[in-house]
Wavefront OBJ file of the C-alpha trace (Angstrom):
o trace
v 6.557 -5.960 -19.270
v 3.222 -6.577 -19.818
v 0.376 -5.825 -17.259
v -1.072 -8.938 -15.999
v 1.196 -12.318 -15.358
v -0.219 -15.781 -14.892
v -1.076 -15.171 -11.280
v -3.375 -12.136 -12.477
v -5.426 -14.262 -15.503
v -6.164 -17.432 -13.603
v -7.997 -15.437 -11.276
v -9.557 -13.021 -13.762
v -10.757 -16.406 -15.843
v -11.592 -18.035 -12.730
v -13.932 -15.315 -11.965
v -15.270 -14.310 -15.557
v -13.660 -10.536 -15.684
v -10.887 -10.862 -18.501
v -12.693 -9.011 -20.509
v -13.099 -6.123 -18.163
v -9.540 -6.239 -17.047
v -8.251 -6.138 -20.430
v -10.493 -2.965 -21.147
v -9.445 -1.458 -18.299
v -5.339 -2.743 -18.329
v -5.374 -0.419 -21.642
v -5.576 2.796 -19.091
v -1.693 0.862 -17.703
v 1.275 2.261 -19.366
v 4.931 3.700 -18.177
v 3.651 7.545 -18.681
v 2.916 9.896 -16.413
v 0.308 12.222 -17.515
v 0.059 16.009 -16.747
v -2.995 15.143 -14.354
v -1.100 12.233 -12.873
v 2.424 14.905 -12.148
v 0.041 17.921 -11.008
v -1.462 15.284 -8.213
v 1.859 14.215 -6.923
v 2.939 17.580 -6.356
v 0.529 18.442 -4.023
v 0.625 15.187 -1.790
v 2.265 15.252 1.819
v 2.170 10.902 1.565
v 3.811 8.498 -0.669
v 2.871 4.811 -0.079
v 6.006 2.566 -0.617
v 6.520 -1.542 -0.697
v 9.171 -3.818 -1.778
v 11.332 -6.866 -1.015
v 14.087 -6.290 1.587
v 17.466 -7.100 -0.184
v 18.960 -8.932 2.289
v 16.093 -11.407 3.459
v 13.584 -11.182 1.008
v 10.668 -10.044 3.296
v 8.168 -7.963 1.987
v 7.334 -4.424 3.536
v 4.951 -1.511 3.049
v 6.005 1.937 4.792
v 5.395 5.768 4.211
v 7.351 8.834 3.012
v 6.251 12.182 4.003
v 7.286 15.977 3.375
v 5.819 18.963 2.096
v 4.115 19.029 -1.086
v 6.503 18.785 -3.595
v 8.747 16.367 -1.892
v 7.319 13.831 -4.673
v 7.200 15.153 -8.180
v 7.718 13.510 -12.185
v 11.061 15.230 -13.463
v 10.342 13.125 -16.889
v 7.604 11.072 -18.260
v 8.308 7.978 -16.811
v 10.476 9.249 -13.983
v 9.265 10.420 -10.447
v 11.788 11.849 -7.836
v 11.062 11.969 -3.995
v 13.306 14.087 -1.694
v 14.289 12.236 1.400
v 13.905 8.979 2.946
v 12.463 6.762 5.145
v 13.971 6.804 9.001
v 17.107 4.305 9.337
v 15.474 1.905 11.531
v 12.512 1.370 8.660
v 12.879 -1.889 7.541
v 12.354 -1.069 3.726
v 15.229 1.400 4.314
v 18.196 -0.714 2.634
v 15.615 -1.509 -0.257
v 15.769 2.812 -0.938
v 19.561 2.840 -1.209
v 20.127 -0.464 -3.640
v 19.993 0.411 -7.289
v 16.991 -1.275 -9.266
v 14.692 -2.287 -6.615
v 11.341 -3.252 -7.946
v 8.935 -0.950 -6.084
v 5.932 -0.163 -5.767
v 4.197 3.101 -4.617
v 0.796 4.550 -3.831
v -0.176 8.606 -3.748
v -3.080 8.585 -2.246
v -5.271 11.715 -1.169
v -7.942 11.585 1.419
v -8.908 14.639 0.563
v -10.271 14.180 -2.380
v -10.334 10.602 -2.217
v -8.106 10.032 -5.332
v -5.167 7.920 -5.560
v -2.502 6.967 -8.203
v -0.103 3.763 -8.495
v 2.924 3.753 -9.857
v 5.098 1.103 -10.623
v 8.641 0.629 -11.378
v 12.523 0.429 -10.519
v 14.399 2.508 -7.907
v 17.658 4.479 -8.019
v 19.116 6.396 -5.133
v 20.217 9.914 -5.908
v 21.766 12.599 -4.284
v 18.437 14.498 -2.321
v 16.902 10.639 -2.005
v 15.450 8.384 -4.560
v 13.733 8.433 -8.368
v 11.814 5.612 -9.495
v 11.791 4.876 -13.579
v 7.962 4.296 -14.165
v 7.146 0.808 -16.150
v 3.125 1.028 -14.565
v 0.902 4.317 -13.577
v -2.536 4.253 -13.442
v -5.393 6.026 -11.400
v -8.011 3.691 -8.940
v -11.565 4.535 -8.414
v -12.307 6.188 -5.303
v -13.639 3.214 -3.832
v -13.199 2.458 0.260
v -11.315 5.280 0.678
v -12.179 7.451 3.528
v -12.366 10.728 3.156
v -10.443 12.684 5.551
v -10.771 17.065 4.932
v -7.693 18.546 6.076
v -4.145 17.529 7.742
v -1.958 19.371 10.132
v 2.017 19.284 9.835
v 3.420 18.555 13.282
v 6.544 19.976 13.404
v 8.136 18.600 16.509
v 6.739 15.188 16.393
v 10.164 12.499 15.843
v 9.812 8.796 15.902
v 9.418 6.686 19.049
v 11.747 3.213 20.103
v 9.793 1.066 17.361
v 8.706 -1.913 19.346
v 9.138 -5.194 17.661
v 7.956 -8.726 17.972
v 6.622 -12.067 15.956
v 3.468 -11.486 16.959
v 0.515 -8.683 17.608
v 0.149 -7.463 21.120
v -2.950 -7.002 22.835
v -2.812 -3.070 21.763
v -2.092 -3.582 18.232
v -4.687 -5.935 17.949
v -6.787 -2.969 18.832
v -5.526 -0.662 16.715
v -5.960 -3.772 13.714
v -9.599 -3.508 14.986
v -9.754 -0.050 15.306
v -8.885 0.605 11.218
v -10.735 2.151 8.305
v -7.245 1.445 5.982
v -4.430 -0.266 5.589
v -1.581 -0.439 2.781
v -0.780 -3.938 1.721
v 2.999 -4.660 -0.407
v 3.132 -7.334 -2.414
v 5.652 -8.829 -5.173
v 5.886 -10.729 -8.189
v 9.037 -12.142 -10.617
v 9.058 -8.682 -12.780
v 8.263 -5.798 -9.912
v 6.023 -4.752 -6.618
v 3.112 -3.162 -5.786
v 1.456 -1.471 -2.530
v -2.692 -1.055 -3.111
v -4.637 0.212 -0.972
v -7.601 -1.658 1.375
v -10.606 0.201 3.253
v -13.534 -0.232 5.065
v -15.656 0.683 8.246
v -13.649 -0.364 11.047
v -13.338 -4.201 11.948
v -13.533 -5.101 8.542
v -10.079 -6.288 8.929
v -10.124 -9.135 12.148
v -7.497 -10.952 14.332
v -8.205 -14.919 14.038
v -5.124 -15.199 16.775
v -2.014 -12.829 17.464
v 0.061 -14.039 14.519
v -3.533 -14.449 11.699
v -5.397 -11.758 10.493
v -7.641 -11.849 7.848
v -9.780 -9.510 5.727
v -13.082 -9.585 2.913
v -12.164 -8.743 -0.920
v -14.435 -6.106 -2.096
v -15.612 -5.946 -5.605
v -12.797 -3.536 -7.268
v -11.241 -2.966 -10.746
v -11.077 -6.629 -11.867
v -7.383 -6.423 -12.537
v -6.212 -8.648 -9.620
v -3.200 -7.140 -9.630
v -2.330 -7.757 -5.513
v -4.546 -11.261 -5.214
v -2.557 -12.655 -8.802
v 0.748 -11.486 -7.016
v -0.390 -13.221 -4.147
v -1.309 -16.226 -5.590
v 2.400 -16.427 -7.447
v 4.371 -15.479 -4.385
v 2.408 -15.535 -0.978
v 4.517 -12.898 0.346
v 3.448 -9.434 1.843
v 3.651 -6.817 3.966
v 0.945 -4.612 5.634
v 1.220 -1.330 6.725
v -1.240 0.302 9.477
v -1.321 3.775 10.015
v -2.752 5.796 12.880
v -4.193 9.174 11.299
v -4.200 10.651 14.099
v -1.194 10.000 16.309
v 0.930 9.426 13.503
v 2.019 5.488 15.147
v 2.262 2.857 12.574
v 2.013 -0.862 12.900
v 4.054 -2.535 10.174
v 3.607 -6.547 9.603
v 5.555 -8.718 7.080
v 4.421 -12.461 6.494
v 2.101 -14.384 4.169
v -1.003 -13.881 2.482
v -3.565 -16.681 0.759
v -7.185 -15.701 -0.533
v -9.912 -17.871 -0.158
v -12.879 -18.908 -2.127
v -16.559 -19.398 -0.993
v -19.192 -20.969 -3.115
v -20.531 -17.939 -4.402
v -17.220 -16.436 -5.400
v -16.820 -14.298 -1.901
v -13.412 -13.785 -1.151
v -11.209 -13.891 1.915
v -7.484 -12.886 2.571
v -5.483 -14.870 5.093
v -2.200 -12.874 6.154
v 0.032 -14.742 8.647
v 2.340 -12.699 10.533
v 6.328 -13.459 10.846
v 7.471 -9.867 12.218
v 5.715 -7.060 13.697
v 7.505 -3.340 13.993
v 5.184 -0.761 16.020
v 6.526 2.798 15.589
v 5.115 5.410 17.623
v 4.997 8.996 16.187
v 6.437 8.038 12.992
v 4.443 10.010 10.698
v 4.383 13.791 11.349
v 0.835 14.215 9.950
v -2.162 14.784 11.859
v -5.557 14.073 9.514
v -9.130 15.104 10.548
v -11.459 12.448 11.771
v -12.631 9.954 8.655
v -15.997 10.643 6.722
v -16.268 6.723 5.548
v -17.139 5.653 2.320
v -20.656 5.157 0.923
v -19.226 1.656 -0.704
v -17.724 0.243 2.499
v -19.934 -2.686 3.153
v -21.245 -3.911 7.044
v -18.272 -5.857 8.151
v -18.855 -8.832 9.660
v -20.190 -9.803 12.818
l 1 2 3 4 5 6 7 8 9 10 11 12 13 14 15 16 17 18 19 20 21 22 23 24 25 26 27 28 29 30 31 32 33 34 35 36 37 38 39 40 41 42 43 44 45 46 47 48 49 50 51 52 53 54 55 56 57 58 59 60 61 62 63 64 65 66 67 68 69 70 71 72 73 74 75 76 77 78 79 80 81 82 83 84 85 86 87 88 89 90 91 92 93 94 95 96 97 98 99 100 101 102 103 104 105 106 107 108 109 110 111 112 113 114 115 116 117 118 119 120 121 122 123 124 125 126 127 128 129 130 131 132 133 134 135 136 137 138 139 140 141 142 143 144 145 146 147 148 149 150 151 152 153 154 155 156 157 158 159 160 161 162 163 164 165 166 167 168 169 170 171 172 173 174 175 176 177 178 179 180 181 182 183 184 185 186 187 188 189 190 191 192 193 194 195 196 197 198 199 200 201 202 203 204 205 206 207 208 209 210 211 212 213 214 215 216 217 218 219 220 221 222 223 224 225 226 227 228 229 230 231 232 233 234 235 236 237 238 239 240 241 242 243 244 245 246 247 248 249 250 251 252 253 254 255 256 257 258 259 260 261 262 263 264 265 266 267 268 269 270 271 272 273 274 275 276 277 278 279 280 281 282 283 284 285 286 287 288 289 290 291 292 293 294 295
């Protein structure tokens, strides 16, 4: 497979950048590097989206466990012990053989973060995923967050559900510095990652959200899936409280004038989960790239 489709070059010729993305597409490849296996060992968080099986909608949700719980047992091969909770809704795409997925390590504490790329197989302690992408982003947006506590008695809440965002999710929408967005495309997934100061993401109504496009990597890897197959899934997490706010729908960018670019997610499901991570992070230092958001 190579590393950009169609849906990736139109936008990188739209916008000038092939160049660029081709210099930095030659970092892309199936192998995971010594580096890339020593970070994954020590990470309490794995970043996960794909396609339900049975309806096709698009999720993002989140493994945890202590570190070690995700490690490379090859060099294209990752294992991760466990699984997400029953009720998840990415939970039958963990237990059907060859599921595109895609999955994010990402470290606040350090502000590093690694993509990987590839096709899932259930196995006996969980799941291993056969790498066909890895690569390492810049630490751009990501807020920096120095320590994490392990809450041992902390078990998932009645996830509250709906088709569109309540007046307390909107908050929380409001409220975030990050959020995980899924996407998909005809050969595989992906799950990136999106920060900023909070608000940068806003609510146009209960069921539209939309966000800015900072200046990244110039690979377009999530805004070419996007503009192939409109669906996606966004994942919220509360760093503190552990509650996440999962959304599944569609997502269109937008293009001003001067090349600006906006993301228009419409929501089709909502699933609120209280307590559902069982990791408590310190409070965010934000980073020195996240621009104002907008009034």
């Amino acid at each position: 497979m190579g590393v950009y489709h169609a849906g990736s070059r139109a936008l990188q010729d739209r916008l000038g950048v092939r160049e660029r993305a081709d210099h930095v597409g030659r970092s892309i490849g199936p192998d995971i590097k010594t580096v890339a296996a020593a970070f994954l060992e020590l990470q309490p968080l794995l970043l996960i989206g794909a396609a339900d099986p049975a309806d096709g909608a698009v999720w993002a949700s989140a493994l945890t466990g202590p570190p070690g719980f995700v490690r490379a047992t090859g060099p294209h091969r990752i294992a991760v012990a466990g699984g997400l909770h029953p009720a998840d809704p990415l939970a039958p795409a963990l237990v059907t053989d060859g599921t595109p997925v895609g999955t994010i390590a990402l470290d606040p504490r350090t502000r590093r973060r690694m993509r990987l790329n590839g096709r899932l197989h259930p196995t006996g302690r969980g799941f291993a995923v056969d790498a066909e992408q890895v690569f390492a982003n810049c630490p751009k947006y990501i807020q920096r967050r120095e320590s994490y506590t392990w809450v041992a008695d902390r078990t998932p809440g009645p996830a509250v559900t709906g088709t569109e965002l309540t007046p307390g999710q909107l908050a929380s929408v409001a409220a975030a510095d990050t959020f995980f967005l899924a996407t998909v495309h005809g050969n595989g997934a992906d799950v990136s990652h999106r920060g900023g100061n909070p608000g940068f993401v806003r609510a146009v109504s209960p069921r539209e959200l939309i966000w800015p496009d900072y200046p990244g990597n110039a690979m377009f890897l999530t805004l070419g899936n996007l503009a192939a197959d409109p669906r996606a899934g966004l994942l919220f997490p509360d760093w503190t409280t552990g509650t996440t706010l999962q959304l599944t729908g569609e997502a269109r960018t937008a293009f001003d004038a001067g090349g600006e670019r906006t993301v228009r997610f419409t929501v089709h499901r909502v699933i609120e989960t209280p307590s559902a991570l069982p990791l408590r992070w310190s409070a965010p230092e934000y980073s020195p790239a996240n621009p104002e958001p907008p009034r």
